[in-house]
C-alpha positions in Angstrom: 9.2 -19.0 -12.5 10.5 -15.3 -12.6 13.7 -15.8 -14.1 15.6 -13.0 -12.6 18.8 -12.4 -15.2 16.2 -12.4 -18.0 14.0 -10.1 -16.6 17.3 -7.8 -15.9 17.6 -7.6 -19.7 13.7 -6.2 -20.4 14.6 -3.2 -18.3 14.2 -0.4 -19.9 16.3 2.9 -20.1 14.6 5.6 -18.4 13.2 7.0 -14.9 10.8 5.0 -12.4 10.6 3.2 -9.5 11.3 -0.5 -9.2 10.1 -3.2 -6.1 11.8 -6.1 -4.8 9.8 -8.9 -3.6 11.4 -11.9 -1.5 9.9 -15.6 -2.0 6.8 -14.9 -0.1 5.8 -11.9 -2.4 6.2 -9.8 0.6 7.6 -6.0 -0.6 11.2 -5.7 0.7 12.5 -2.8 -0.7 11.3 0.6 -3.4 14.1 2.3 -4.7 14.6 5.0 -7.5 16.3 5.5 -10.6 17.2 7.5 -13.1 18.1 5.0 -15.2 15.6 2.0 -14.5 18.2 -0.4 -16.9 21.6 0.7 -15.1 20.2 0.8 -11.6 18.5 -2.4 -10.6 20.8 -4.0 -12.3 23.8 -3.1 -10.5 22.4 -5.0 -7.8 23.3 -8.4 -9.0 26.4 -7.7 -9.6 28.9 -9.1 -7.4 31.9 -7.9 -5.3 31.1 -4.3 -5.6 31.2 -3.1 -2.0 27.2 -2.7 -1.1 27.6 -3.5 2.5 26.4 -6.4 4.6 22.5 -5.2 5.0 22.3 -4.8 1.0 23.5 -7.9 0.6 21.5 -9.7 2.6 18.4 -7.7 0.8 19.5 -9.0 -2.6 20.1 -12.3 -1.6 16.4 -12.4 -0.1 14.7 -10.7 -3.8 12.7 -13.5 -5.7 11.5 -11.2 -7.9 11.3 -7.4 -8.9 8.9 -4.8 -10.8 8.8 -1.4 -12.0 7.1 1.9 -12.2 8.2 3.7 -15.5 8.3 7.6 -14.9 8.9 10.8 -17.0 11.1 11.9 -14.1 13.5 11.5 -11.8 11.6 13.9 -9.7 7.8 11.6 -9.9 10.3 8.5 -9.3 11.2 10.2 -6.2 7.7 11.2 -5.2 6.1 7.9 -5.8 8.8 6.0 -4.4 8.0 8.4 -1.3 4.0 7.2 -1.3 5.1 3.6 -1.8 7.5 3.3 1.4 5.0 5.1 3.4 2.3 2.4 2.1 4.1 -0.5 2.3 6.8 0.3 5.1 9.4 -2.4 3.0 11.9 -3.9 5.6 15.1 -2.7 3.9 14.2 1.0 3.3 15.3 1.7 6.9 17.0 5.3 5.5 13.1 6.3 4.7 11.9 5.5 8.0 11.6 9.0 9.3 8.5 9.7 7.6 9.8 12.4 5.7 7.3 14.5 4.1 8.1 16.5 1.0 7.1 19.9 1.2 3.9 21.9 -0.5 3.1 25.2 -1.3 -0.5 26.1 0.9 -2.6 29.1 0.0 -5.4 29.4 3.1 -8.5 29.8 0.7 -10.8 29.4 4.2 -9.2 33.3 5.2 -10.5 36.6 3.8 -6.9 37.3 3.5 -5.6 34.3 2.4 -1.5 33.5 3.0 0.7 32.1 1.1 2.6 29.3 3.2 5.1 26.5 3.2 3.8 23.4 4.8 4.8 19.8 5.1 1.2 18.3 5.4 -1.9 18.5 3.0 -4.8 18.3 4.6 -8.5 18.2 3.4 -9.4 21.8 4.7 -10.3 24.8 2.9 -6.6 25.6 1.8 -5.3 25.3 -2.1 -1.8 23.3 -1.9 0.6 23.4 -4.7 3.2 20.6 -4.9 4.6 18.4 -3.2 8.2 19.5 -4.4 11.6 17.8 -3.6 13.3 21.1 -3.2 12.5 23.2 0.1 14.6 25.7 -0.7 12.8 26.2 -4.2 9.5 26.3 -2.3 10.5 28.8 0.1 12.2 31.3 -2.5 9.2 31.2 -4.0 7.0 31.8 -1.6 9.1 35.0 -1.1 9.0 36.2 -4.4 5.2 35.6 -4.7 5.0 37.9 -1.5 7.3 40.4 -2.9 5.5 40.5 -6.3 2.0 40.6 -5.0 2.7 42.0 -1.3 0.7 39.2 0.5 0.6 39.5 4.1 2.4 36.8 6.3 1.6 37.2 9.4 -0.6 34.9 11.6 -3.1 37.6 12.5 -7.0 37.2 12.7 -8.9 39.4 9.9 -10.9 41.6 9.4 -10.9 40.9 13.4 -7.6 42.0 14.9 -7.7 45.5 12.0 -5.8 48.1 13.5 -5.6 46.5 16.8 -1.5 46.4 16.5 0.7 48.6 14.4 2.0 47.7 10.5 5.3 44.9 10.3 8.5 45.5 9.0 7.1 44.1 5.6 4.8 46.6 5.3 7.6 49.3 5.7 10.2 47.6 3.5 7.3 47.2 0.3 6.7 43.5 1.2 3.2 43.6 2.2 0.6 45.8 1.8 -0.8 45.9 5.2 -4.4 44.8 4.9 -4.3 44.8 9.2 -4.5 48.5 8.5 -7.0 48.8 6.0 -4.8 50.1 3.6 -6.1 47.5 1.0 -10.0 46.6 0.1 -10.5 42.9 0.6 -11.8 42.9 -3.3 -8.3 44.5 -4.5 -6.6 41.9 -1.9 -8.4 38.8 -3.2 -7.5 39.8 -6.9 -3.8 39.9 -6.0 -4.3 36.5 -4.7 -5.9 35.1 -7.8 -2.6 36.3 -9.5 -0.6 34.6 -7.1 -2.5 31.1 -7.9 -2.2 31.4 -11.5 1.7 31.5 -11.3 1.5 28.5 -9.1 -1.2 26.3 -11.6 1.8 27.4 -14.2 1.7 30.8 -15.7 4.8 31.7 -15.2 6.0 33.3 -18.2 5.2 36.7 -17.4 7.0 36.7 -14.2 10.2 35.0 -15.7 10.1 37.1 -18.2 9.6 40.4 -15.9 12.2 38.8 -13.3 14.6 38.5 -16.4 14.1 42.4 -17.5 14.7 44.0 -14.0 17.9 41.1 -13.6 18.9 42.9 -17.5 18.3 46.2 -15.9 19.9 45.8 -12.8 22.9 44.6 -14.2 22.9 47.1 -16.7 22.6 49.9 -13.8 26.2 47.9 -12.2 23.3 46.8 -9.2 25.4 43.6 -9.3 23.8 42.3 -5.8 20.2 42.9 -6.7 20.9 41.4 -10.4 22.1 38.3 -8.5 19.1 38.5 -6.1 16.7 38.5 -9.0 18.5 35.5 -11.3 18.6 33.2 -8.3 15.0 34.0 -7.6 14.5 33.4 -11.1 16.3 29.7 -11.5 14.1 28.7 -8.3 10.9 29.8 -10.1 12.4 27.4 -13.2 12.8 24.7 -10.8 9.5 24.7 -9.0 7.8 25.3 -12.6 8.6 21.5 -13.1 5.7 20.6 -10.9 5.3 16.9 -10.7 2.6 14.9 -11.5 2.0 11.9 -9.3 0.3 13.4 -6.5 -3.1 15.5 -6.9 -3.9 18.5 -5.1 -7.4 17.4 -4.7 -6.6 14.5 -2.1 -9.9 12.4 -3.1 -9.9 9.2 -4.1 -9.7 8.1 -7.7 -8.3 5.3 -10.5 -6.7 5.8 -13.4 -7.2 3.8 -16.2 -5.3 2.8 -19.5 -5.3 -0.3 -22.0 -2.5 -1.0 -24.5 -3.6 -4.0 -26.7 -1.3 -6.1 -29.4 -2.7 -8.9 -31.6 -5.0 -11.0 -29.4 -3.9 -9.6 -26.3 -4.5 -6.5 -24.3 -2.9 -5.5 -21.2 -4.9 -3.0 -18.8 -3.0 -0.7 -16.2 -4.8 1.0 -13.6 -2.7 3.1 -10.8 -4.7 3.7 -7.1 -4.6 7.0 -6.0 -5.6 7.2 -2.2 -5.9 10.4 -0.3 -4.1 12.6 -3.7 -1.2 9.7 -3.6 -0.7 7.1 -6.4 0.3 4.2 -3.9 0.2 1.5 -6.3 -0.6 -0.3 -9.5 -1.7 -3.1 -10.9 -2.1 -4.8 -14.8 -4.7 -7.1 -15.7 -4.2 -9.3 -18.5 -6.9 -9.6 -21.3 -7.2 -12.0 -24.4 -9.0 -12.3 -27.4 -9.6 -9.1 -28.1 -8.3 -8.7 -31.8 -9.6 -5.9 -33.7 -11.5 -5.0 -30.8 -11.8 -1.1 -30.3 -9.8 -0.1 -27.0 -12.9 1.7 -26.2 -14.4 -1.6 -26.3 -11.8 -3.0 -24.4 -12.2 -0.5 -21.5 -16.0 -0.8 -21.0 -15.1 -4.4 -20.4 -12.8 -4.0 -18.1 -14.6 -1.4 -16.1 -18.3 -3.5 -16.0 -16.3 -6.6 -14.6 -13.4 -5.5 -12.0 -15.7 -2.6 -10.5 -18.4 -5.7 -10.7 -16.4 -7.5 -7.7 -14.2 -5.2 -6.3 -15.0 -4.4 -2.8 -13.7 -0.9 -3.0 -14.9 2.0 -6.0 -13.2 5.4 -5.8 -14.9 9.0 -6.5 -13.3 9.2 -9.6 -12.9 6.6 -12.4 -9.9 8.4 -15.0 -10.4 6.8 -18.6 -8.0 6.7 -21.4 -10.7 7.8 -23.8 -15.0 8.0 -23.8 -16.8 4.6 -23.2 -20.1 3.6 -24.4 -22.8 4.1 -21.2 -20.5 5.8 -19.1 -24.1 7.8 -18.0 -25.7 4.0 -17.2 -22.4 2.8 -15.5 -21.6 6.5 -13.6 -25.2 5.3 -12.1 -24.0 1.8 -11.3 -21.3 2.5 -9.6 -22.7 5.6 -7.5 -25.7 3.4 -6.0 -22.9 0.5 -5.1 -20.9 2.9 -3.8 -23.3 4.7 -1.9 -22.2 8.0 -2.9 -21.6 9.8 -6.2 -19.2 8.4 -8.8 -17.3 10.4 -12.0 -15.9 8.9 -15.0 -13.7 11.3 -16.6 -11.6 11.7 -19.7 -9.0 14.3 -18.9 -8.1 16.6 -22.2 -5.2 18.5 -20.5 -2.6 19.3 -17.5 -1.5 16.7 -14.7 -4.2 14.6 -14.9 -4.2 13.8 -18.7 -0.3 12.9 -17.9 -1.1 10.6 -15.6 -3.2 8.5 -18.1 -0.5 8.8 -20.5 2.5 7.2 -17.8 -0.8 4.5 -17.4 -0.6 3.7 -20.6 3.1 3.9 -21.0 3.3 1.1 -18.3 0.5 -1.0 -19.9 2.4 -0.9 -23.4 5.5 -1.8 -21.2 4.2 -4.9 -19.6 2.6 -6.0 -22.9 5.4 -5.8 -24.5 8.0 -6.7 -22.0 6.3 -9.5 -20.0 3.4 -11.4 -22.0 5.0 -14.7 -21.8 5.8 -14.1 -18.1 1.8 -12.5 -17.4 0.4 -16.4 -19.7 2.5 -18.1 -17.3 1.2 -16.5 -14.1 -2.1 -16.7 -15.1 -1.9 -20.5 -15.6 -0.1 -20.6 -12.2 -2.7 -19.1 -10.4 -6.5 -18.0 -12.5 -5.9 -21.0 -14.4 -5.0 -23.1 -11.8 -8.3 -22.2 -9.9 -10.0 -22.8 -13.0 -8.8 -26.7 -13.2 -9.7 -27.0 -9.3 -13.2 -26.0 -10.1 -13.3 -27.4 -13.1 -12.1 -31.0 -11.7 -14.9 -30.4 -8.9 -17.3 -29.7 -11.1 -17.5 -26.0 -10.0 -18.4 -23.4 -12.2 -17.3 -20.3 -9.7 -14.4 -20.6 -8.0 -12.3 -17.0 -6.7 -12.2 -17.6 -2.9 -10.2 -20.3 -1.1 -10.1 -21.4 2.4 -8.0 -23.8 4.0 -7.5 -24.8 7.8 -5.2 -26.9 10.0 -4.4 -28.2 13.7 -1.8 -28.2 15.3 -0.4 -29.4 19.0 1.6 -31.5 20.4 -0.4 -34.0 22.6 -3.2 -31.9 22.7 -0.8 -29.0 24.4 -1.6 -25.8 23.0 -4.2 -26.7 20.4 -4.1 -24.0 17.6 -6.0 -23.8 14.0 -5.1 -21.1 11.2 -6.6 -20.4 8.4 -5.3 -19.0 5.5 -7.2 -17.3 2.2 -6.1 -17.3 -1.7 -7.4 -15.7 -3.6 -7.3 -16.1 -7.9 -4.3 -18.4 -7.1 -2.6 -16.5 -4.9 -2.3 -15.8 -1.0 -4.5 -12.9 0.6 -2.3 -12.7 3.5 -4.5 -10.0 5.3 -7.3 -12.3 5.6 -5.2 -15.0 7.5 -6.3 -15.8 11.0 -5.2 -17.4 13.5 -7.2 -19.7 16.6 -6.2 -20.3 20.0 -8.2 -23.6 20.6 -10.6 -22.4 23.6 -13.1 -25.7 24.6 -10.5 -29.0 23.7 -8.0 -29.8 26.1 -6.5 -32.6 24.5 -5.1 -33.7 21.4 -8.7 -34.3 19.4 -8.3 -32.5 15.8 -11.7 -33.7 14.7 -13.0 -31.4 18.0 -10.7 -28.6 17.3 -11.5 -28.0 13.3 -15.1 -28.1 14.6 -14.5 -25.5 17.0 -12.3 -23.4 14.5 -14.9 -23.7 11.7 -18.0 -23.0 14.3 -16.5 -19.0 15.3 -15.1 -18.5 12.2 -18.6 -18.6 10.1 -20.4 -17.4 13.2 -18.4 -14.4 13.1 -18.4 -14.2 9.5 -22.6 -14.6 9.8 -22.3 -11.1 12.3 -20.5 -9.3 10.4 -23.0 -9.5 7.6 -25.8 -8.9 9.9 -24.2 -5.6 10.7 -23.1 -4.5 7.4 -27.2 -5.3 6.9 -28.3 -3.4 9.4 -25.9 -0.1 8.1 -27.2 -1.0 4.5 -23.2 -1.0 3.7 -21.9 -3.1 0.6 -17.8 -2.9 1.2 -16.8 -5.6 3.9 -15.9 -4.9 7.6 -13.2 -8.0 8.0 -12.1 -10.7 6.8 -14.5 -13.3 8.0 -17.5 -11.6 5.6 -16.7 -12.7 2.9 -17.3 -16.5 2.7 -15.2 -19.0 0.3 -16.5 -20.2 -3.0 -14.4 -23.5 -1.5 -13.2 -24.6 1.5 -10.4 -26.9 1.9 -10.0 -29.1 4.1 -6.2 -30.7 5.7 -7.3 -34.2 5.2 -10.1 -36.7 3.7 -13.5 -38.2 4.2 -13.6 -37.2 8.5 -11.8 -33.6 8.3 -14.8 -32.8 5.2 -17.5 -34.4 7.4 -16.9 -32.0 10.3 -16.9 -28.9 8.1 -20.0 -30.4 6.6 -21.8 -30.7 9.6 -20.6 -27.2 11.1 -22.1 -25.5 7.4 -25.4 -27.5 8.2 -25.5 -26.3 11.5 -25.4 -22.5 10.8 -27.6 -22.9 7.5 -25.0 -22.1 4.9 -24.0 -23.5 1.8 -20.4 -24.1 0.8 -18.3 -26.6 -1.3 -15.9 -28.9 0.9 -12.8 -30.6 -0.1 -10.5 -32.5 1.5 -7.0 -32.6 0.2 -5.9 -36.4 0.9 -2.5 -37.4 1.5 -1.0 -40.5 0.9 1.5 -42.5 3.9 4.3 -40.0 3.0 2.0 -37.2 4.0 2.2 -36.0 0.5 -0.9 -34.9 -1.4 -2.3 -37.5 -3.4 -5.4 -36.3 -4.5 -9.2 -34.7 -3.4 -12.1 -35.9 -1.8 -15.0 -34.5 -2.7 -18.6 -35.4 -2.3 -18.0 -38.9 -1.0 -14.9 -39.6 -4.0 -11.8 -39.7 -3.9 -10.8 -37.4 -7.1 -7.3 -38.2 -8.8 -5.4 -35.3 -10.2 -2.6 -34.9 -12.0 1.3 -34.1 -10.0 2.2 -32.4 -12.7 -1.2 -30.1 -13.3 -0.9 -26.6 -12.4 -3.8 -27.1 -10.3 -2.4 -29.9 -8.0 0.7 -27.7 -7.6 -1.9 -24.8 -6.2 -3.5 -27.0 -3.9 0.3 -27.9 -2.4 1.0 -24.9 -1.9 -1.9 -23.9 -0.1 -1.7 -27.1 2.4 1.7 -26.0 2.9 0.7 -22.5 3.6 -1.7 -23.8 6.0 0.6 -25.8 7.5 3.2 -23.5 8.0 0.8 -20.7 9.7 -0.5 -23.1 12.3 2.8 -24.4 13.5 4.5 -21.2 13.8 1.4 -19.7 15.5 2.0 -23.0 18.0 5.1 -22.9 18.1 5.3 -19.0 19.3 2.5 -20.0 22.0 4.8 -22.9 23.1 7.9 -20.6 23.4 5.7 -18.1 25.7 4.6 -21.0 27.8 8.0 -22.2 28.4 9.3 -18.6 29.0 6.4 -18.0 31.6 7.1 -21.5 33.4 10.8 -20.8 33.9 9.9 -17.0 35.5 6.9 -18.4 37.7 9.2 -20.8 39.7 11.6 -16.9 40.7 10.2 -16.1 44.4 9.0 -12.6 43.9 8.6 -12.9 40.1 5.0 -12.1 39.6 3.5 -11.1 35.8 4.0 -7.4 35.6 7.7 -8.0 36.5 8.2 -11.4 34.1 6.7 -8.7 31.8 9.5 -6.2 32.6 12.4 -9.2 32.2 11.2 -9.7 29.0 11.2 -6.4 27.4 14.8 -5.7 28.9 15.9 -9.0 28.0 15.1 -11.2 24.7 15.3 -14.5 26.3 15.8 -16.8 29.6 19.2 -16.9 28.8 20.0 -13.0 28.4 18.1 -12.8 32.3 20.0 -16.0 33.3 23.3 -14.3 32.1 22.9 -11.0 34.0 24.4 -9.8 36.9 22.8 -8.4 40.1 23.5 -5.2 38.9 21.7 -5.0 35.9 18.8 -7.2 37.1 18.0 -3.9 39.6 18.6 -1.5 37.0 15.1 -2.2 36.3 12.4 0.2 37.5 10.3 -3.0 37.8 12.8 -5.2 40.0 14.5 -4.1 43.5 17.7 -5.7 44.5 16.3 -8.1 46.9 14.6 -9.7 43.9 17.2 -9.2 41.5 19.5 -11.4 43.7 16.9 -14.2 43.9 16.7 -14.2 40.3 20.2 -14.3 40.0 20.8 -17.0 43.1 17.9 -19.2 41.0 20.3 -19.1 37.9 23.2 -19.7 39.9 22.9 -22.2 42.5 
């Protein structure tokens, strides 16, 4: 149980990111903070103004995490790729899809430009950034144009040479008119390389130069142009501070790092997608006293990237592993394409293995009482389902349920955990197609039938493109299924497995006359376990889960039916205007409470109809 006041008093005193989960581990909210400690904590206190929508977000957190940073400025950029991944209900102020800017430098031109642009895109272009400042970036831009004379303009060269006559920059020094063929595109190309080695960080020189002629300026009372050069110089300082967490290279990479303590060892790996660090996750390892971290890593590496359905380009190590050659090859041929394992010595990348393992020491330190816990709630848990079954494999659940009411609207869901815990993308819900009445026995069997068969496809085609990764959700089969009741729910799911061939483990979770879990059935016993085992408490909560998705699913089905009934009986009423009703109004009500009026404000509905609808309501 995430004890929330005493998790408030592990949080640490510096920059990062924290994320607020509500009681169905859904991501509600990603904030930023200077001061990790002061910030999320302010949140629980009470009576301190927030507003209404805050306080309703707080009241819906069940538990919270954190991202530790060496900056305010990467807090702000990763908080920035987390929103935009995970699109949290209460960062409504982020919705905009504000983009941070970059520094671009068109590497695909024979004269490249030096440009400000919002996007990064996988072209021929070198980008620099992303920054928080704009300002900074443009200044910048301007000074690298005035100190290397870099043309601006949008023109086509060599093409378009001497086709037009020189710009105002080339008159006022700014740009050395290369449309004129004043400059050689060797010399040009030399000034450019300058130009990129102040933006990968050599600097010095021109702060240094920018500070003389500011000296000299001054010195020579050319007060305006001394404050020209010292702003230009504080924005060079303040773009120098280049952040870390995104990569300019926009490939696809993990970055890994272990922090181990007595028999434990925690290992951190952040996902970088597409240049952005979107995420992170810690895995929790045991036994490994006096076991070299190298050792620790090589372990870790040969068994996630062992079932992991995704492997990036680039695996980013915290330090050499034994038959990194061997495992480079492993991982390229299950890939399909070629895969690097790096050690970064120095600059941005090195840093980011260093905040890796900063937040691995953190959790290990912080939360290894919390990480035993959650493990025995859901990896252990598994392990006592399996191991009561007499299973020696068990990752993959799969549970299914009916519901109806009298055989009206016959609906099945299923719903996948996985190592303990809900994989709410692989849910899936069925609207019953061949039972008309209330047979559940018919229904699972239906249910069970398409979603194997389609499961069976999709295998076939990922065959047949000699792919590894999965195409949906139904590919990947379950190392058990579960099913909502005992000996005739398992029978059916038995039968359906025989049908199409395939081999699968079936449970069924029996209740007793309370409609309370009791125990399982498998292979023709009835299997006692334990109310107060971790494992029986799993199980609960999956048949609950199930539960829950198929009688929401009916119940929105139900609500449609009913709205569509009530609209059907309006002379004139057909489905493209019941459709137009709906979107103006959000229920029978809302329609049934408008006036004539409104009703043919609607594109959709002329007046003759919008009185009808109103005379139905009203007489």
């Amino acid at each position: 149980m995430f004890d929330i006041q005493e998790e408030l008093k592990k949080l640490p005193n510096c920059p990062g990111v924290y994320i607020m989960h509500d009681d169905k581990d859904n991501i509600i909210y990603v904030g930023k903070a200077i001061n990790l400690h002061n910030r999320v904590r302010s949140y629980f206190r009470k009576n301190i103004g927030r507003g209404p929508q805050i306080d309703k977000m707080v009241s819906l957190i069940s538990r919270f995490e954190y991202i530790v940073t060496d900056s305010e400025l990467e807090a702000l950029v990763l908080e920035n790729n987390l929103i935009k991944e995970h699109s949290p209900k209460y960062n409504t102020m982020l919705k905009d899809d504000k983009t941070y800017p970059y520094i671009k430098v068109t590497m695909g031109e024979e004269y490249p430009r030096v440009l400000f642009s919002r996007q990064m895109k996988k072209d021929r272009s070198r980008y620099f950034g992303p920054y928080t400042s704009a300002t900074a970036v443009k200044d910048t831009i301007e000074l690298i144009n005035k100190l290397y004379q870099l043309r601006t303009c949008n023109r086509n060269l060599p093409r378009d040479c001497g086709n037009d006559r020189a710009c105002l920059n080339y008159h006022i020094k700014q740009c050395l008119a290369p449309c004129q063929g004043n400059i050689t595109r060797e010399a040009y190309q030399e000034r450019v390389k300058k130009a990129l080695d102040f933006l990968n960080g050599s600097y010095q020189e021109t702060l240094r130069e920018l500070e003389e002629k500011m000296r000299k300026a001054s010195e020579d009372l050319e007060f305006e142009e001394a404050i020209r050069y010292r702003d230009l110089f504080n924005s060079v300082k303040q773009i120098a501070s280049k952040q870390k967490i995104t990569d300019s290279d926009g490939e696809d990479k993990d970055i890994i790092a272990v922090a181990a303590q007595d028999q434990d060892a925690v290992v951190q790996v952040f996902f970088v997608r597409d240049g952005k660090l979107i995420g992170r996750e810690h895995f929790y390892m045991t036994h490994v006293s006096d076991t070299p971290r190298t050792q620790i890593l090589l372990d870790f590496v040969k068994q996630f990237y062992a079932g992991t359905p995704f492997i990036p380009k680039e695996l980013m190590l915290q330090e050499e592993i034994e038959d990194a050659e061997v495992i480079e090859q492993w991982l390229t041929k299950r890939k399909g394409s070629r895969v690097y394992i790096r050690v970064p010595k120095i600059g941005s990348k090195e840093k980011l293995v260093e905040l890796a393992a900063k937040n691995a020491m953190l959790v290990l330190s912080q939360d290894k009482e919390r990480i035993r816990r959650e493990e025995g709630r859901t990896i252990g848990a598994v392990k006592e389902i399996g191991s009561l079954l007499g299973l020696d494999h068990v990752d993959r659940m799969e549970a299914f349920d009916i519901s109806n009411i009298s055989g009206f609207a016959n609906v099945g869901s299923m719903v996948v955990f996985e190592k303990g815990k809900p994989k709410r993308s692989d849910y899936r819900k069925f609207k019953i197609k061949t039972v008309s009445g209330p047979d559940d026995y018919a229904c699972m069997r239906e249910v069970l039938t398409r979603r194997f068969v389609h499961g069976m496809e999709e295998q076939k085609e990922l065959e047949e493109k000699n792919f590894e990764s999965a195409l949906g959700s139904f590919t990947k089969f379950p190392d058990l299924l579960l099913m909502d009741g005992g000996k005739g729910q398992v029978n059916i799911a038995l039968q359906v497995l025989e049908e199409l061939g395939l081999t699968i483990p079936v449970c069924g979770m029996v209740k007793d006359d309370n409609h309370n879990t009791r125990g399982l059935y498998y292979n023709n016993e009835e299997i006692e376990i334990s109310r107060s085992s971790e494992g029986f408490k799993l199980i609960t909560r999956i048949q609950d889960e199930a539960h829950r998705f198929a009688i929401e699913y009916h119940r929105s089905l139900r609500s449609k039916a009913q709205v569509k009934s009530v609209l059907d009986e309006i002379p004139g009423v057909g489905p493209s205007r019941r459709k137009a009703l709906m979107r103006r109004f959000r229920s029978i009500e809302e329609v049934k409470n408008a006036d004539v009026e409104t009703l043919a404000g609607l594109d959709e509905i002329p007046e003759s109809v919008a009185r009808g609808i109103y005379e139905f309501f009203h007489h």
